[in-house]
N, C-alpha and C positions, 0 to 999 in steps of 0.2 A: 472342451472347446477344441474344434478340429481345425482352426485356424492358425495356419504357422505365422501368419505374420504379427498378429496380436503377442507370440514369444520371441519373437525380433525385437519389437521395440523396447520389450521389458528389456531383453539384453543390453539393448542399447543405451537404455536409459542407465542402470544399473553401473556399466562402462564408466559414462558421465559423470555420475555421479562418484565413483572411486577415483578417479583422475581430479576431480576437483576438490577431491576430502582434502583439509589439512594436512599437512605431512609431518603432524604436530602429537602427543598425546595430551590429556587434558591434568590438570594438576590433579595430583593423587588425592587430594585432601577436601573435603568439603565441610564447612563452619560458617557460622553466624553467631554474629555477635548478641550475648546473653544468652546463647544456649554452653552446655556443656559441651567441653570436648569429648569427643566419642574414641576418640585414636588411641593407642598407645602414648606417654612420654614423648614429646616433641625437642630433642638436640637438634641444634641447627647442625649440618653437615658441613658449610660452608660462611664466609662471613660475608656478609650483606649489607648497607647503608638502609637507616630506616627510611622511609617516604615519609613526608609529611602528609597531612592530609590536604582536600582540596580546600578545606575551610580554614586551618593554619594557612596556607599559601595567599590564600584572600586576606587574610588579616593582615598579615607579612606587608603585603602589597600596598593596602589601606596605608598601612604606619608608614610605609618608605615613600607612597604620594605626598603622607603631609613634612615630610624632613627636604628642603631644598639647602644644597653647598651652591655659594654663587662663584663663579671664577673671574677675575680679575686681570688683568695682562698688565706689565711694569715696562713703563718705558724709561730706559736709560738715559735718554738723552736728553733730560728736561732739566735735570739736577745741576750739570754741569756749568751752563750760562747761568744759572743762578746764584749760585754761588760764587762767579769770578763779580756779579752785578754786586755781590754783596760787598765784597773786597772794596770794589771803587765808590762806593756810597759811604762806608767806614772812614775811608782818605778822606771825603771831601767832609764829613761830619767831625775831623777831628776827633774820633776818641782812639784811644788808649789803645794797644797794641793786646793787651791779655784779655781786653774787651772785643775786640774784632775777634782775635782766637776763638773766644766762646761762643760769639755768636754764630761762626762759620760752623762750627762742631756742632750747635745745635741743628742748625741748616742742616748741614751734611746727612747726620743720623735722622732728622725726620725722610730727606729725599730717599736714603739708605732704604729703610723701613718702609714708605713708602705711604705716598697722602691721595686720599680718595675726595672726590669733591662733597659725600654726604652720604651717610649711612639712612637717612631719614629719622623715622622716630623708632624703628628698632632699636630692641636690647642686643645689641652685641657683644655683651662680656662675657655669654657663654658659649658665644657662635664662633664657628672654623671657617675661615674660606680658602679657595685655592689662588696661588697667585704665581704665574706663569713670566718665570724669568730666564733669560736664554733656552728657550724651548724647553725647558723644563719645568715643571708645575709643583710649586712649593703649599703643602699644609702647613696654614700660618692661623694661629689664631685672630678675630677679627680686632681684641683688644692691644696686641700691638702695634695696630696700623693706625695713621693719622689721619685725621679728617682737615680742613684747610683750618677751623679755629683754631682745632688746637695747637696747629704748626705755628700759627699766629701767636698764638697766645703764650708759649713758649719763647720765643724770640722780644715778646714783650717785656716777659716779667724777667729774662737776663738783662735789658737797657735798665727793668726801673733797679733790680738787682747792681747795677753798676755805675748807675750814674745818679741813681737818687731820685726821687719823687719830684722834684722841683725841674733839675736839669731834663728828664725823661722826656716832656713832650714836645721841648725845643728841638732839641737831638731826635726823634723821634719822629718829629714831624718830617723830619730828612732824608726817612728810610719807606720806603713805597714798599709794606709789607705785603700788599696785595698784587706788586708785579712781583715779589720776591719768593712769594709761595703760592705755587701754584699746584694741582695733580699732576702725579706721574703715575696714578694705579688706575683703572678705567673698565668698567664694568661689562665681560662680556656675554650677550645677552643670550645669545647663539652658543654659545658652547655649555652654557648653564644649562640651558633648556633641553641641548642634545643629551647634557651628562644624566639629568635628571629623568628623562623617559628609558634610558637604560637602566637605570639601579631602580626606575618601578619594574621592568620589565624583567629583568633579570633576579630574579627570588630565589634560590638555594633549594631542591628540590629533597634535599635530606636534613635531617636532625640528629644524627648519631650512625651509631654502625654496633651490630652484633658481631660477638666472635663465632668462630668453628667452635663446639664443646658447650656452647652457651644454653643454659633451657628457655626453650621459647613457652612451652606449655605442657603441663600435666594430664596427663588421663584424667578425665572428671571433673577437670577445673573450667569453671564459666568461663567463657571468650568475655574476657571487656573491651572496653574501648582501645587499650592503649596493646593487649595480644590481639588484638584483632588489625591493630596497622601494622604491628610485625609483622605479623601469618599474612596480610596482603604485602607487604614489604617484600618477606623472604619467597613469596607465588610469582610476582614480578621476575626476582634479580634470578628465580631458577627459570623460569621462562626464557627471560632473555639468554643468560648465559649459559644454560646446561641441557632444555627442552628438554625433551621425550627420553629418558636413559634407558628405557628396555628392549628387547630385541625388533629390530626394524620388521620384523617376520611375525611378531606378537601383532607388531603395529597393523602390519595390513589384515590380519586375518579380522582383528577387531574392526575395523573399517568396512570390511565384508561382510562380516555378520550385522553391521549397524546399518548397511545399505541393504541387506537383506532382511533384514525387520521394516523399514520403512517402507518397502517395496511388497511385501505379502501383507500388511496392511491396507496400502492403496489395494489392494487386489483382492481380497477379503472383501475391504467397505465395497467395492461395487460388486463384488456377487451376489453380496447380500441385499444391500441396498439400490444397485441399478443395474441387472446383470444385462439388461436391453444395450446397455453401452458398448458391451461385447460385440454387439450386433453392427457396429458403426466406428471402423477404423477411422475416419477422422476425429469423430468425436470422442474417443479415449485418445489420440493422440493429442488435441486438444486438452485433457486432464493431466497426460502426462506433461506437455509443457508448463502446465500449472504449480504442480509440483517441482518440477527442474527449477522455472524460476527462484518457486521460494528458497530450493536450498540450494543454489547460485547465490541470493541474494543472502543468506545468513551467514556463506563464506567469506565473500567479498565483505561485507560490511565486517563480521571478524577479524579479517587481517588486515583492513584501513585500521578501524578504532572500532570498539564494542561497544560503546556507545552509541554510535552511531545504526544502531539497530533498530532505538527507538525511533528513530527517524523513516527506517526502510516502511511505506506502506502495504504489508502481509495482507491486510483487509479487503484491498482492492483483487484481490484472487476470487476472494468468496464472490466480489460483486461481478466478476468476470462469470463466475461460473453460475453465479444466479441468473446470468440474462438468459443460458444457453438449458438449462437443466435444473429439475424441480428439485425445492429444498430439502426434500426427503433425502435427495442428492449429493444436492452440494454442499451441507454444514457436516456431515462427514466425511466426505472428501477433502472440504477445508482444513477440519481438524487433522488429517494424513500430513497435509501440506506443513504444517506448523512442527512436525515431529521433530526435525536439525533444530528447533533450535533449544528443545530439549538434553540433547546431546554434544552442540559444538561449543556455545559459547558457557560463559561460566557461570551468568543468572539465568539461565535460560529459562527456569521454570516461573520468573516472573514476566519474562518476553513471552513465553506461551501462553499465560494468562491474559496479558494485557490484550493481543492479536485475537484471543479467543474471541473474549468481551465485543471486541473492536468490529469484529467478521458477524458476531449475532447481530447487533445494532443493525450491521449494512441489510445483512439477509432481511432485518424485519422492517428495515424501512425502503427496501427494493419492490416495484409494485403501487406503493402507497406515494412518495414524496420524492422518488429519485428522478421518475420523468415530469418534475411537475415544474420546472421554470425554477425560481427564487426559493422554494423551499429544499432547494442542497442546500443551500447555508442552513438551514435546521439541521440536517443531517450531517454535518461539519461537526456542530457545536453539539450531536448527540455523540457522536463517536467519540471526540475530544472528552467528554469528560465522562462515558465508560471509560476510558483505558485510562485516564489521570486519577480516576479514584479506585482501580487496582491498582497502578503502583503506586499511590502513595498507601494502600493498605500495607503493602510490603514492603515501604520503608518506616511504615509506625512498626511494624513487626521485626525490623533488624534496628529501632531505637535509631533512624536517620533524622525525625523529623526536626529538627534544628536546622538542618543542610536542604531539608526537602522543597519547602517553598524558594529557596533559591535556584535548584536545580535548576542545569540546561534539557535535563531529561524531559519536562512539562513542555520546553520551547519548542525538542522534538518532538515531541506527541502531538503537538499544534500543527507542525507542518508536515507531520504523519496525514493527519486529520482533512487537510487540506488537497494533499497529492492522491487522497481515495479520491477524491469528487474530481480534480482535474485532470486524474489518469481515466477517468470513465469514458470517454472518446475511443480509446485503443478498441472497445468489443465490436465498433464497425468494423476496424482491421478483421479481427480474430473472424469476426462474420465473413468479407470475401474470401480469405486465407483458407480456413476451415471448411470451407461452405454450409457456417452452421446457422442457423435462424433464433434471431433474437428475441424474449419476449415481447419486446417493445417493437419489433416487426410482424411477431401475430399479432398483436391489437391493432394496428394499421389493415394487414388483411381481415381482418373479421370485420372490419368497416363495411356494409353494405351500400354505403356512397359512395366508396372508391369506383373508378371508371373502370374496371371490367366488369365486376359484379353489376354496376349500372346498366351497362352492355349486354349480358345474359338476362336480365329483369325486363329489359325493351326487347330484345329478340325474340328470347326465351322464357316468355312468363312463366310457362306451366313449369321449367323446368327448375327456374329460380323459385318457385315454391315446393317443389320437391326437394333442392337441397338444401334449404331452410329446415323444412321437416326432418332431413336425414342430420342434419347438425345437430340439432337439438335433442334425436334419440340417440345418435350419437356420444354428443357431451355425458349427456345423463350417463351411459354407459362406462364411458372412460374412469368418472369419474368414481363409480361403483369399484373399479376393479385396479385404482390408484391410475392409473394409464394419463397423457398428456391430455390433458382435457383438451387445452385451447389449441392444441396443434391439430386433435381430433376435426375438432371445428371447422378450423382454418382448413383441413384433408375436404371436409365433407361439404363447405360451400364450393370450392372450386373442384370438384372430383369430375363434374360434367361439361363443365364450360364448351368441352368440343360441341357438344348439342346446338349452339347460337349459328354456329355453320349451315347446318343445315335443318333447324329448329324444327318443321312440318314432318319430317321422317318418324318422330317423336309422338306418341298418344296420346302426350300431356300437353302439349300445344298447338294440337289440330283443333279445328273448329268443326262443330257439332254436323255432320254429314259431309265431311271431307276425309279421302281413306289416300293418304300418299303413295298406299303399298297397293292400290287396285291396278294392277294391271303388271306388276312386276314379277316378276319370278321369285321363288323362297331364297335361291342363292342373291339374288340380286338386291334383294332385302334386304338380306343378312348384309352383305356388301356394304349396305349406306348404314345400317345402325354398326356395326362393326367400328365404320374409321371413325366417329364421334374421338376415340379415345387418339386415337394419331392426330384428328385437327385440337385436342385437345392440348397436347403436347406441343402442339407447331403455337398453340397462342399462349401454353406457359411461356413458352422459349422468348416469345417478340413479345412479352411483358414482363422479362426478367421476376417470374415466380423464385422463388427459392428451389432447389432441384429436390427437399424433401417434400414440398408441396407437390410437385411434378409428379414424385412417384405415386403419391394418391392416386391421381390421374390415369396413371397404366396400371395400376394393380385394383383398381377396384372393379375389376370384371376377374381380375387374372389369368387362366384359361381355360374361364368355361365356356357354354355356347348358347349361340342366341336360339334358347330352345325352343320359342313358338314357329318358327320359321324353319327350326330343324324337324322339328314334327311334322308341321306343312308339308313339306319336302321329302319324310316318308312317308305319310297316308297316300301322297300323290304317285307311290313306286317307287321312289329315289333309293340309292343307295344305303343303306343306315353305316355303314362305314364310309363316307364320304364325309367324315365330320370338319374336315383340316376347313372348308368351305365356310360353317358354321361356327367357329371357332377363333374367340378373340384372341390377338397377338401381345399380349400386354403381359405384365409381370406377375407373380404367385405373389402376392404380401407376404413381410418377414415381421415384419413388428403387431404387437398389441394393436394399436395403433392402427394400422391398416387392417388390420383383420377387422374391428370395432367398424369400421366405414364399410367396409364390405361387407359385411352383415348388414348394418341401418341400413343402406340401397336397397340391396335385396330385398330386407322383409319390407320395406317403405311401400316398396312400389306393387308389391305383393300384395301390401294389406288395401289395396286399392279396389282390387279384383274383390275383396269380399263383400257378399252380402248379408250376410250373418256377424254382427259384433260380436257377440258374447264370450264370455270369458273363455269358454272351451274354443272357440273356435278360433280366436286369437291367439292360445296356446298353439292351438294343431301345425297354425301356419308359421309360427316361428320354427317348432321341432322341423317341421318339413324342409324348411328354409336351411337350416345349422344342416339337416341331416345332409341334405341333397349336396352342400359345399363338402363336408367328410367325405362323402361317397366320389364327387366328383376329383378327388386329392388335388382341393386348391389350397389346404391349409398344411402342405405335406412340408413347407419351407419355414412355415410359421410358428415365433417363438412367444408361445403363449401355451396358456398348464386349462387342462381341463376345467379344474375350478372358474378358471378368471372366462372361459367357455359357458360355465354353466349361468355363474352372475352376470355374465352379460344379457346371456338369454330370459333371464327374470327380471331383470329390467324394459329390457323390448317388449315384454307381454305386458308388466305395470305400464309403461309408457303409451301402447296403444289403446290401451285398456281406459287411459284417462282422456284420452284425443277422440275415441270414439264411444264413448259412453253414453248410454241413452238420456234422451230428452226428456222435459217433463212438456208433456201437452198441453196446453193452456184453453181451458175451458172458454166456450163461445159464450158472450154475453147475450141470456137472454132478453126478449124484449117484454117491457114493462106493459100490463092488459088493463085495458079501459083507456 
């Protein structure tokens, strides 16, 4: 490839891509739980807190929802009046001096302790609460503290204790136990509730700690559950604390070489698979932003959280590149895209799986279900559960499945699932951006209702049925020789459109003893069949064609010459070097693709002139037709191989072969005698 700018970009990209690598190395170690360790001996080097898992922290959590402490606040100043009330109720009761004593000291010690108005019908002999005295918050069990009976009831059985069963209710009746004991502990609801959502919230994120010196694992010895949360344990606490320890000069060259493998991949897969893309600096630039995204996106989502990967939608690439480029195309270029996350993150090879899965689904329901209204929700709920049932295969294979149906990983893969189908808008961007043409915008032009084609059919009948006919030897062709079919198409119904301009110039649309060209001169002929291709272009332009459709339009003449008119013009004396006269101004075709349409025109309207079908002579005029473009070097820019040359040419001959094949005469009914 003689194109410098196509090795710009790579450079550029390549740049990009090294600037936004991690500046991290990845942990030395690779294991899974129930397989053997493959390593050497594993001494921890440093000492580390273990992690719990996520499913201990759930349980954790569970049990500290169902344990509520309620807190209580003590007021001081309830005890005091009550107790001088008791004093003056004693005087006027007449009793005894070592009887008022005791009653006051029982009073006293219940206010002390402290009396709540009602526990309800909880057991509280083995419950704690907190009880906040001078701003300070006392752990008091709930069995020390009084409730308003038992303050009562207390105070009672010292009267019956002191004055006897008979004297008691007289004397008793004198003491208003119910002004006398009242609460001073008061239940608060609001700071229970605050304390309470912190201690579910707040869970302990360790279980122990390893020392420096300590064996974490054996050479040969199965990873179980419980080396397997160390070895994630001690991958964490060296991550965080120590990352990358070898030389920062190892680190980038690996980084180089890692962006240099994902980059002669991408560039391989399309030599092999689209080298036409070469041909079309938007459109590999186009692929390379496709790429950049994905491993922009594998970065970024690694150093938020790695989890959050499953969430990134990788799929929606494939469906970007399927609207613009056939799938021969784009499932291996997708599969390039997917390559970081083989490399950055630490499951990566169940991320590449899942995206794989994810990206075939889209590819094969792209086409079918994607432009069809209501059925994306099919396509939601097909993607969704390819990639939920790869990873749950690989977490039945790492012995997850106990944590698996809880996973947030599924909740990602849903709104994975979801952001494919709602990012699908973006390929109208990519389309004005790019200037690339969607499939779902060829099927709109191959519409032959659409208002130009309408336009060309009323002006231009003979002419709308000549590129009918060239569409369709055309397709055939494309499709022979792997080529875009439907863009073919789409080239070969609007390649003439300029013709509705001036539609009688034309031999397919004059009527029977009308000759537009009688009385013109050969250059002046030449002249009006000549700018067909320029009004052609003036009416892509004021019907916003796409610019690859455009180029059908100038390059399907390229520059040859309008030879009947050029020979007119020398039988008559003219110059034979006087060709520039003779001679379209329009572009050389570069693609299959335009070559494919400039052949069907040609031999189309060629095979018009014949009077002779037959198989040889159908041959004759296709070779004549190939030869005469070789001869005239209009195929001198064009990237297409002799072979895809030759089967195109043996299709054109099958093709005519079946359009004009002979009839079968149909015998005259004789008439019946007598």
């Amino acid at each position: 490839m003689k194109n410098y700018r196509i090795y710009i970009c790579f450079i550029v990209l390549a740049t990009l891509m090294i600037l936004l690598y991690p500046k991290e190395g990845k942990f030395q170690y690779e294991y899974q739980k129930g397989r053997p360790w493959v390593y050497e001996t594993l001494i921890s080097p440093i000492d580390f807190p273990i992690l719990k898992t996520e499913e201990e922290m759930l349980r954790e959590k569970e049990e500290r929802a169902s344990e509520t402490i309620d807190y209580y606040t003590y007021d001081a100043s309830v005890g005091a009046p009550k107790l001088e009330l008791l004093g003056r109720m004693a005087l006027e009761a007449r009793i005894d001096d070592d009887l008022a004593r005791e009653l006051y000291s029982h009073l006293r010690e219940a206010y002390s302790r402290g009396i709540v108005s009602s526990f309800g019908n909880v057991d509280l002999s083995e419950k704690v609460i907190f009880v906040k005295r001078d701003k300070r918050v006392v752990e008091t069990p709930a069995s020390e503290v009084y409730n308003l009976d038992q303050a009562k009831n207390i105070l009672k059985s010292a009267l019956v204790y002191g004055l006897g069963d008979r004297a008691t209710d007289s004397i008793a009746s004198r003491f208003d136990l119910d002004g006398l004991v009242v609460p001073n502990l008061f239940f608060d609801e609001n700071t229970t509730e605050l304390v309470h959502k912190e201690a579910v919230n707040y869970i302990s994120p360790t279980k122990g700690m390893v020392y420096a010196g300590q064996l974490i694992v054996s050479e040969g010895e199965t990873v179980t559950g419980d080396i397997c949360q160390i070895l994630d344990s001690y991958k964490a606490e060296y991550k965080m604390s120590y990352g990358y320890s070898g030389s920062p000069d190892a680190l980038l060259v690996s980084h180089l070489m890692t962006v240099f493998v994902i980059l002669a991949a991408f560039f391989f897969t399309l030599y092999f698979c689209g080298k036409e893309v070469f041909g079309s600096l938007r459109r590999l630039i186009f692929l390379m932003l496709m790429l950049f995204i994905s491993f922009a996106g594998v970065v970024v989502m690694f150093r938020a959280d790695q989890r959050l990967l499953y969430l990134f939608p990788f799929a929606v690439m494939a469906l970007y590149m399927s609207a613009f480029f056939r799938d021969d195309i784009s499932f291996p270029v997708y599969t390039v895209t997917l390559l970081p996350l083989l490399v950055i993150p630490e499951n990566g090879v169940e991320l590449f799986f899942i995206n794989l899965i994810g990206g075939s689904v889209v590819l094969l329901a792209h086409g079918k279900w994607f432009n069809r209204g209501w059925l994306q929700f099919v396509n939601i709920i097909f993607i969704f559960i390819a990639m939920v049932l790869v990873s749950f295969s690989f977490k039945l294979g790492r012995g997850d499945v106990s944590y698996a149906f809880k996973s947030t990983d599924f909740l990602y893969l849903g709104i994975n699932s979801v952001l494919v189908i709602v990012l699908y808008p973006f390929v109208f961007l990519f389309e004005i951006v790019f200037g690339l043409i969607s499939y779902a915008r060829l099927w709109e032009l191959c519409d032959t209702n659409n208002r130009l084609l309408q336009q060309l059919q009323y002006k231009a009948p003979g002419t709308f049925q000549h590129s009918l006919q060239v569409a369709n030897i055309a397709e055939n062709a494309a499709r022979q020789v792997g080529a875009d079919a439907m863009l073919v198409r789409v080239g070969a119904l609007y390649h003439d459109i300029g013709k509705m301009e001036n539609p009688m110039c034309f031999i397919e649309n004059q009527a029977e003893g009308v000759n537009y060209h009688a009385g013109l001169t050969p250059e002046e002929s030449a002249r009006a069949i000549i700018k067909h291709v320029d009004d052609g272009l003036v009416l892509a332009g004021k019907n916003r064609l796409p610019a690859v459709v455009s180029d059908f339009i100038a390059c399907h003449h390229g520059r040859s010459l309008t030879l009947y008119f050029y020979n007119v013009y020398c039988n008559n004396g003219g110059d034979p070097a006087n060709r520039e006269a003779f001679t379209y101004n329009g572009k050389l075709p570069r693609t299959r693709e335009q070559v494919i349409v400039m052949m069907a025109d040609a031999v189309e309207a060629a095979s018009r002139t014949l009077k002779d079908y037959s198989e040889e002579s159908i041959s004759n005029l296709v070779e004549k037709i190939m030869a005469n473009r070789f001869d005239d070097s209009q195929l001198m820019e064009a990237d297409i191989s002799f072979r895809d040359i030759n089967v195109v040419k043996e299709s054109f001959k099958i093709y005519l072969q079946q359009i004009y094949h002979a009839r079968i005469a149909y015998p005259k009914r004789q008439q019946s005698k007598g």
